[in-house]
TITOR-815745 format. One line per field, with one value per atom (N, C-alpha, C, O): chain; y negated, x, z; atom name; residue in one letter. Coordinates in Angstrom, 3 decimals. Layout:
N
chaine = A,... .
yy = Y,... .
xx = X,... .
zz = Z,... .
atome = CA,... .
residu = A,... .
***
This chain:
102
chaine = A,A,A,A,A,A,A,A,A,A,A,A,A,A,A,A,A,A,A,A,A,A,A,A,A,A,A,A,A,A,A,A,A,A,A,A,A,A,A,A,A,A,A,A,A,A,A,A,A,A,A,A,A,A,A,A,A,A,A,A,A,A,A,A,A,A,A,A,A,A,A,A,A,A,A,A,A,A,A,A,A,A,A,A,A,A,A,A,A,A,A,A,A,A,A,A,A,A,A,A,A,A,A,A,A,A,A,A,A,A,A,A,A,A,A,A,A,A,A,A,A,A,A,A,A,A,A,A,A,A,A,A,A,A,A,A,A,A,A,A,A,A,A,A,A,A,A,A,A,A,A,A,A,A,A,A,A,A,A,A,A,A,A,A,A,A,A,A,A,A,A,A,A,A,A,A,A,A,A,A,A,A,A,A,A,A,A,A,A,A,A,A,A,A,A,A,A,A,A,A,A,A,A,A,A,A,A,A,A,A,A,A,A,A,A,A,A,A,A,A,A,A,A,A,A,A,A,A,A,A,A,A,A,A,A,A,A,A,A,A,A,A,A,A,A,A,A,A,A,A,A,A,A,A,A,A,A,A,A,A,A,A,A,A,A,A,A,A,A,A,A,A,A,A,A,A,A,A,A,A,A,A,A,A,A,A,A,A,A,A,A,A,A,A,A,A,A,A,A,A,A,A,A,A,A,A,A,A,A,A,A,A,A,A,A,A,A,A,A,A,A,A,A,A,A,A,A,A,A,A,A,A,A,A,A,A,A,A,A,A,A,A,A,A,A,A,A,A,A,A,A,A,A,A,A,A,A,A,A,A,A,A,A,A,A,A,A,A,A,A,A,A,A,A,A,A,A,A,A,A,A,A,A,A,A,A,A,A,A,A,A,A,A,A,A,A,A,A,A,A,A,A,A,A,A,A,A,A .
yy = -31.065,-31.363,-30.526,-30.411,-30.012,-29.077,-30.169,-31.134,-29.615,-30.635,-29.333,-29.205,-28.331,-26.794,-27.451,-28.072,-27.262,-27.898,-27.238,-27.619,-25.891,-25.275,-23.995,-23.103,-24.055,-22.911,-21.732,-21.200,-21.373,-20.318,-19.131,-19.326,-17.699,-16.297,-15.412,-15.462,-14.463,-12.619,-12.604,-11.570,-13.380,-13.171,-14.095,-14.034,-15.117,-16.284,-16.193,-16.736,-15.060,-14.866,-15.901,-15.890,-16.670,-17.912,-17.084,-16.676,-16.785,-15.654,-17.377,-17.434,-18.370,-19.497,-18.779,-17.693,-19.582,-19.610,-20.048,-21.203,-19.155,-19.011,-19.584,-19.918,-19.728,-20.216,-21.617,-22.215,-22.196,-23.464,-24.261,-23.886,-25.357,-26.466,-27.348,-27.898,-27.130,-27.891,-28.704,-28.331,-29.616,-31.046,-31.615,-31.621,-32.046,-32.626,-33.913,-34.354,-34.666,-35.833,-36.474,-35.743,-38.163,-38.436,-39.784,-40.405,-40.106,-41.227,-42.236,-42.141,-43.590,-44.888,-44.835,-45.626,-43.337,-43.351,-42.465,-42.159,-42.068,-40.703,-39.524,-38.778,-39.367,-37.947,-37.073,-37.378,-36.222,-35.255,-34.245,-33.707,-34.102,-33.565,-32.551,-32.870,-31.000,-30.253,-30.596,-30.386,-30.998,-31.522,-30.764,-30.711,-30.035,-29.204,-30.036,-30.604,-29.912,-30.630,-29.534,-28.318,-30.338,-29.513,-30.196,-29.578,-31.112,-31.869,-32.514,-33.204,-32.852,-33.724,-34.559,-34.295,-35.100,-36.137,-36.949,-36.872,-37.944,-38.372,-40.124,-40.178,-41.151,-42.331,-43.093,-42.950,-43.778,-44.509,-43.992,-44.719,-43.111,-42.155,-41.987,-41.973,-41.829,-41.728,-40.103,-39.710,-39.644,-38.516,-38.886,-39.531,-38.456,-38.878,-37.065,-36.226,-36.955,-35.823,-35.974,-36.618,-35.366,-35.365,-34.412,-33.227,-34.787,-33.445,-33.877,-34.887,-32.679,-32.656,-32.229,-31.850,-32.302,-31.896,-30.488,-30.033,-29.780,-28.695,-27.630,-26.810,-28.368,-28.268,-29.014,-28.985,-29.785,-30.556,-30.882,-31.674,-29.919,-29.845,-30.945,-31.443,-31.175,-32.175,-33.925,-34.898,-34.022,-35.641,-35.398,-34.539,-37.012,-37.696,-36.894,-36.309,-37.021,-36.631,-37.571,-38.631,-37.623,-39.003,-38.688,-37.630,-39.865,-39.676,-40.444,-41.317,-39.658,-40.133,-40.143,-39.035,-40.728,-41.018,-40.060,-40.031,-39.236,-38.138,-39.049,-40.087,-38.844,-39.447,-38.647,-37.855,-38.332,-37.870,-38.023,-38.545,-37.759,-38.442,-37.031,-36.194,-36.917,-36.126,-34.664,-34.289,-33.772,-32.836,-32.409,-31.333,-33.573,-32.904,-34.025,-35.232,-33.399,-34.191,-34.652,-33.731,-35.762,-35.860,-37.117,-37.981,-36.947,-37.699,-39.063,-38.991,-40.827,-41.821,-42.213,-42.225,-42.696,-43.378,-45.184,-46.028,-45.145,-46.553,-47.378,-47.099,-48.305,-49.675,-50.737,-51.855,-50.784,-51.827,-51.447,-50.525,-52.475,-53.062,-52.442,-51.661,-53.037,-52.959,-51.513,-51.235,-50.674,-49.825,-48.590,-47.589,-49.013,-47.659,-48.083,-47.145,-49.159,-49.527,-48.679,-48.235,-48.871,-47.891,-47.036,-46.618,-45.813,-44.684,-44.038,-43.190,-44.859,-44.333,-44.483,-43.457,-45.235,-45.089,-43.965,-43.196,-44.001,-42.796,-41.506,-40.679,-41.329,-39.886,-39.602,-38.652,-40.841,-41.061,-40.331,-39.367,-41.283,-40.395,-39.695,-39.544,-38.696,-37.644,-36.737,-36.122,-36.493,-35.514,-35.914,-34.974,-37.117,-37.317,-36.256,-35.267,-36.694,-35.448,-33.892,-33.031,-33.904,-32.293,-31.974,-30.836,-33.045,-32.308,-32.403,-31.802,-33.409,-32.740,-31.687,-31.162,-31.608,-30.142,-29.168,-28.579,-28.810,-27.615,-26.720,-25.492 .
xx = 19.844,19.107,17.840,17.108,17.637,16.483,15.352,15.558,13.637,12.767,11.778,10.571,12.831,11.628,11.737,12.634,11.013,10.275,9.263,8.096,9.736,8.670,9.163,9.938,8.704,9.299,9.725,9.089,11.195,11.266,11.506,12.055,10.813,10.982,11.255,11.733,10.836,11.375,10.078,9.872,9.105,7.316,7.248,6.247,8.183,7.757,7.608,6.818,8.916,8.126,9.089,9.057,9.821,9.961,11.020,10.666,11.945,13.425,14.570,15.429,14.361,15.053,15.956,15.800,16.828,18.015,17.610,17.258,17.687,17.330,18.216,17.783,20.039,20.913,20.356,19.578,20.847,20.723,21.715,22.787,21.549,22.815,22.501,21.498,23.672,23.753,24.530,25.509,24.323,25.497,25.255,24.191,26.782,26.460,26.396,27.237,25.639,25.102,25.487,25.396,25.991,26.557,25.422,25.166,24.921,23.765,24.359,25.558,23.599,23.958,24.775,25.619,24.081,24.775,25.945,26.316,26.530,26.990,27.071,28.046,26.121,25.307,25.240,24.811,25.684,25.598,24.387,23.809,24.163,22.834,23.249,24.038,22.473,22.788,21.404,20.223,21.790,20.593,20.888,21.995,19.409,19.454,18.716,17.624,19.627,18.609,17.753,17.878,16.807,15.475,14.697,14.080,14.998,14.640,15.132,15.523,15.595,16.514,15.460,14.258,15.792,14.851,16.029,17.184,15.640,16.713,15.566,14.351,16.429,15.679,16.761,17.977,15.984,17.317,18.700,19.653,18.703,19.782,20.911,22.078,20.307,20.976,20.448,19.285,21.071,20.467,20.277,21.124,18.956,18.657,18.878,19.295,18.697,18.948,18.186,18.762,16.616,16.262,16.611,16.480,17.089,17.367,16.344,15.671,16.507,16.008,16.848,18.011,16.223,17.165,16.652,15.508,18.163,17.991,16.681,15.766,17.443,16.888,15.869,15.354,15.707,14.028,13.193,13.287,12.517,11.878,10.586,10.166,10.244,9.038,9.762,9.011,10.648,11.324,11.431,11.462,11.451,11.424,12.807,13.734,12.676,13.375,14.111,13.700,15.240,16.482,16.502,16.192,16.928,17.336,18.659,19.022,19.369,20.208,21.479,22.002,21.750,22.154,23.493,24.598,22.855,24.079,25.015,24.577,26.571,27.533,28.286,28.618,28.813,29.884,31.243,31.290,32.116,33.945,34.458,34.322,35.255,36.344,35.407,35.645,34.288,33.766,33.140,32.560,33.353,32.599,31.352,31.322,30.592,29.602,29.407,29.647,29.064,29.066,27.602,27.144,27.272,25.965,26.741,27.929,25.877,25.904,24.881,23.902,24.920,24.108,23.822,24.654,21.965,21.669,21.721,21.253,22.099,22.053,21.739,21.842,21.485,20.726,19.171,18.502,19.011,17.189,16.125,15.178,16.625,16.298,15.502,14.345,17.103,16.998,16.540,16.347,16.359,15.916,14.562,13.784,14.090,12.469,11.459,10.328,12.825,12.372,12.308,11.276,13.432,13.785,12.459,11.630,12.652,11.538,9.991,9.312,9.604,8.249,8.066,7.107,9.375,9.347,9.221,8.394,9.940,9.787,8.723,8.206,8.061,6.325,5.218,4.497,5.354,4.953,4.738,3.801,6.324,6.302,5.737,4.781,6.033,5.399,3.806,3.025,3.259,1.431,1.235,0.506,1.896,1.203,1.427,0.927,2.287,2.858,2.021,1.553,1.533,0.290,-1.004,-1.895,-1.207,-2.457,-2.548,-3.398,-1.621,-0.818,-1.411,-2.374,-0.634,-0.851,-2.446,-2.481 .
zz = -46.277,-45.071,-45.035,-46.018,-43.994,-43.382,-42.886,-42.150,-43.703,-42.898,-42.570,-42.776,-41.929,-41.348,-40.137,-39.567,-39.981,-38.319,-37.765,-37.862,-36.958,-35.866,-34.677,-35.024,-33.550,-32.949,-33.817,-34.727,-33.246,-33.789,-32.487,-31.403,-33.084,-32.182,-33.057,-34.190,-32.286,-33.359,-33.869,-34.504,-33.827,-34.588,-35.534,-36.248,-35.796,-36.777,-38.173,-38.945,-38.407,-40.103,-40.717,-41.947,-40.244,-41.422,-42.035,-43.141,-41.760,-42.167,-42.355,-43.235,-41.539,-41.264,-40.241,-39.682,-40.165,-39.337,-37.663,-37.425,-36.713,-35.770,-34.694,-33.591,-35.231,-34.248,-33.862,-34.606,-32.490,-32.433,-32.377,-31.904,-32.797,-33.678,-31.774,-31.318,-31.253,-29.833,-29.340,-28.693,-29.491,-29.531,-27.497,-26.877,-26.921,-25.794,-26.003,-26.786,-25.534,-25.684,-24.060,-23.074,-23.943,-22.931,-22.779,-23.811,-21.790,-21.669,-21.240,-20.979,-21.037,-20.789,-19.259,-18.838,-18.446,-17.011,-16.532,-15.399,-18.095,-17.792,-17.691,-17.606,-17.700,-17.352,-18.853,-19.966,-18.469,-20.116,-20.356,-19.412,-21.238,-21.650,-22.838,-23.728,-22.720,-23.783,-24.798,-24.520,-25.645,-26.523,-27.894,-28.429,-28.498,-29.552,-30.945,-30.944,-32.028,-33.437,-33.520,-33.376,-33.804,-33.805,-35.790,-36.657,-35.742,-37.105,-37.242,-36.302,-38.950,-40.060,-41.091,-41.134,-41.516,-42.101,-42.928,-42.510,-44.432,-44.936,-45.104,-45.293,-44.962,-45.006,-46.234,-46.353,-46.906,-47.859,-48.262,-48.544,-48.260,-48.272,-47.629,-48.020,-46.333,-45.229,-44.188,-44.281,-43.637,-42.992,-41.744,-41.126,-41.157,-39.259,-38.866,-39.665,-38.235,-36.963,-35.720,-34.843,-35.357,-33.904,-33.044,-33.352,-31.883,-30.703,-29.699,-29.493,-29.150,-27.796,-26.668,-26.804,-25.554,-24.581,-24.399,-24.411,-24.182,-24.493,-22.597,-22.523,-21.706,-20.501,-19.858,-18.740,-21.030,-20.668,-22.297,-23.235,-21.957,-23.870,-23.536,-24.580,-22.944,-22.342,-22.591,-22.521,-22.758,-22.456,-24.453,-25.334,-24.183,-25.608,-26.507,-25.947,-27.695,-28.399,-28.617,-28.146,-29.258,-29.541,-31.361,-31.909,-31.966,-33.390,-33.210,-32.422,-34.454,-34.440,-35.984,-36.105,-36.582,-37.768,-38.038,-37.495,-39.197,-39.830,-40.267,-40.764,-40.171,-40.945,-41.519,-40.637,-42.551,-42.965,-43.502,-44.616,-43.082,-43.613,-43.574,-42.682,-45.060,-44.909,-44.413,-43.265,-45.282,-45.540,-44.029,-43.889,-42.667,-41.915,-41.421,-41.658,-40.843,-40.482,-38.823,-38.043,-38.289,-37.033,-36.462,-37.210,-35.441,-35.010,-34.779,-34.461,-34.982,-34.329,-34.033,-34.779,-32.632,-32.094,-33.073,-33.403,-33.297,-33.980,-33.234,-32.130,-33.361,-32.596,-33.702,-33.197,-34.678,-34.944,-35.116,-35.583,-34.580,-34.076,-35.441,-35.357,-36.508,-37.448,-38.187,-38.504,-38.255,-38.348,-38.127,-38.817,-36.557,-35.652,-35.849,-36.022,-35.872,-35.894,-37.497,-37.695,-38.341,-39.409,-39.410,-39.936,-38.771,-38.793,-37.969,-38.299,-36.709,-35.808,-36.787,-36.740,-37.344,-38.075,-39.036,-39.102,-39.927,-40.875,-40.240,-40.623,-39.373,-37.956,-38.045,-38.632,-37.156,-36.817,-37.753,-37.497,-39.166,-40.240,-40.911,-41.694,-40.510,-40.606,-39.743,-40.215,-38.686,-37.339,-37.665,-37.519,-38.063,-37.949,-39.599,-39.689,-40.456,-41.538,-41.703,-42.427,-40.827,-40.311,-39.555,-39.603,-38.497,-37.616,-37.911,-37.310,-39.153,-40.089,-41.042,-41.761,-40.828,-41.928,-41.388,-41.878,-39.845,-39.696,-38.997,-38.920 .
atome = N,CA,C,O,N,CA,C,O,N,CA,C,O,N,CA,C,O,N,CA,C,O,N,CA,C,O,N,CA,C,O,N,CA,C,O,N,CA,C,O,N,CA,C,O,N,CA,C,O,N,CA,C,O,N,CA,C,O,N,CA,C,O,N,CA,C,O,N,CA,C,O,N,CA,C,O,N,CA,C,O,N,CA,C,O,N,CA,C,O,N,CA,C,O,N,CA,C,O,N,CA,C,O,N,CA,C,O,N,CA,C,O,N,CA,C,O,N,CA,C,O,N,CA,C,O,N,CA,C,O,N,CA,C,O,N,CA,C,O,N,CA,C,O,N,CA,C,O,N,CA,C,O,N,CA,C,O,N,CA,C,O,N,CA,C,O,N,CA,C,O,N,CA,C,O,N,CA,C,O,N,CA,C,O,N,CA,C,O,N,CA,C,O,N,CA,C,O,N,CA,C,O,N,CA,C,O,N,CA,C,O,N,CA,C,O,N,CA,C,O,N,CA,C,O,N,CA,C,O,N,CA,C,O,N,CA,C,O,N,CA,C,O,N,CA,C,O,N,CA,C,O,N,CA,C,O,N,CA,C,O,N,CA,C,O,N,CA,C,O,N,CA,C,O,N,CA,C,O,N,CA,C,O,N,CA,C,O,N,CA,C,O,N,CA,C,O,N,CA,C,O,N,CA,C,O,N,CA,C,O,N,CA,C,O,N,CA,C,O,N,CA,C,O,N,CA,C,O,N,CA,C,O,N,CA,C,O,N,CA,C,O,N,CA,C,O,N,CA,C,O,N,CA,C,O,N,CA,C,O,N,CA,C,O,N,CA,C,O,N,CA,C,O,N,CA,C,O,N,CA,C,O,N,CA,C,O,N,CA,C,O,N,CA,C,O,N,CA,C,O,N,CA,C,O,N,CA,C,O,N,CA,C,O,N,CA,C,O,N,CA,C,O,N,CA,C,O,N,CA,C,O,N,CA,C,O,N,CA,C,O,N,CA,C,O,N,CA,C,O,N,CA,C,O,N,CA,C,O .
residu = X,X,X,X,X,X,X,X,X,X,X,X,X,X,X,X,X,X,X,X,X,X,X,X,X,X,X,X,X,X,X,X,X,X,X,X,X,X,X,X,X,X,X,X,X,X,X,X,X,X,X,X,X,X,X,X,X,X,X,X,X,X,X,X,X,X,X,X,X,X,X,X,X,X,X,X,X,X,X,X,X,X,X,X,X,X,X,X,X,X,X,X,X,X,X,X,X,X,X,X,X,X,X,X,X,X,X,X,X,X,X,X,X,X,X,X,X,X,X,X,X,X,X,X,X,X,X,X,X,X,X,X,X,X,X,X,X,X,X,X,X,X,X,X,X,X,X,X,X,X,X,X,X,X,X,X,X,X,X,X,X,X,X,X,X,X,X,X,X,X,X,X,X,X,X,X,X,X,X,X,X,X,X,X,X,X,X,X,X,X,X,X,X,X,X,X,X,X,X,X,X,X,X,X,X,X,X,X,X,X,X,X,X,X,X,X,X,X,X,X,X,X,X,X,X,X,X,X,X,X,X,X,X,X,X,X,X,X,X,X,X,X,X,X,X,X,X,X,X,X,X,X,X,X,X,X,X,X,X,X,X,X,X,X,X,X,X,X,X,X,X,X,X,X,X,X,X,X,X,X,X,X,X,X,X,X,X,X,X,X,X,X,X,X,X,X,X,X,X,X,X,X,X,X,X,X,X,X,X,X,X,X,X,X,X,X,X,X,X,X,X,X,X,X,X,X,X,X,X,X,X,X,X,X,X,X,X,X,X,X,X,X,X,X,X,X,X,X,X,X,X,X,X,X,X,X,X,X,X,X,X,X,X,X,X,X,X,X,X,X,X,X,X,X,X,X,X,X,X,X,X,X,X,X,X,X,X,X,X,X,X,X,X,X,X,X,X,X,X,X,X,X,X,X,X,X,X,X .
***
């Protein structure tokens, strides 16, 4: 799991992987969304995944829980309460010392 987290261009310097990982994402109304992982994060030993939308970089980001079966990997949506209340704080925590970081 990747925790590089920052624009990337032809000036960045990082020599990171520049493709973007672009999953369609389908909402509560239907509506499909090209949404890009942008940051990975691992909680209890579990992997999260944040995207964004790929055509609206301004709207909230989504997390969403790495799974793996049978050598491939695929996104689920959290639905327990619980969980996401954690996941979302650890996020939190992370992005606030990254942005005292930088």
């Amino acid at each position: 799991m990747s925790e590089h987290n920052h624009d990337h261009d032809e000036n960045c310097g990082c020599g990171g992987e520049h493709d973007e990982d672009v999953f369609i994402v389908t909402d509560a109304e239907g509506k499909e969304h090209e949404m890009v992982m942008v940051y990975t994060f691992e909680y209890q030993d579990r992997g999260y995944a944040v995207l964004l939308d790929r055509n609206d970089p301004e709207a909230d980001g989504v997390i969403f829980r790495i799974e793996e079966e049978n050598d491939e990997a695929y996104l689920v949506a959290i639905e327990d309460d619980e969980e996401w209340n954690h996941v979302v704080a650890i996020y939190n925590e992370i992005a606030e010392r990254e942005a005292n970081n930088a």
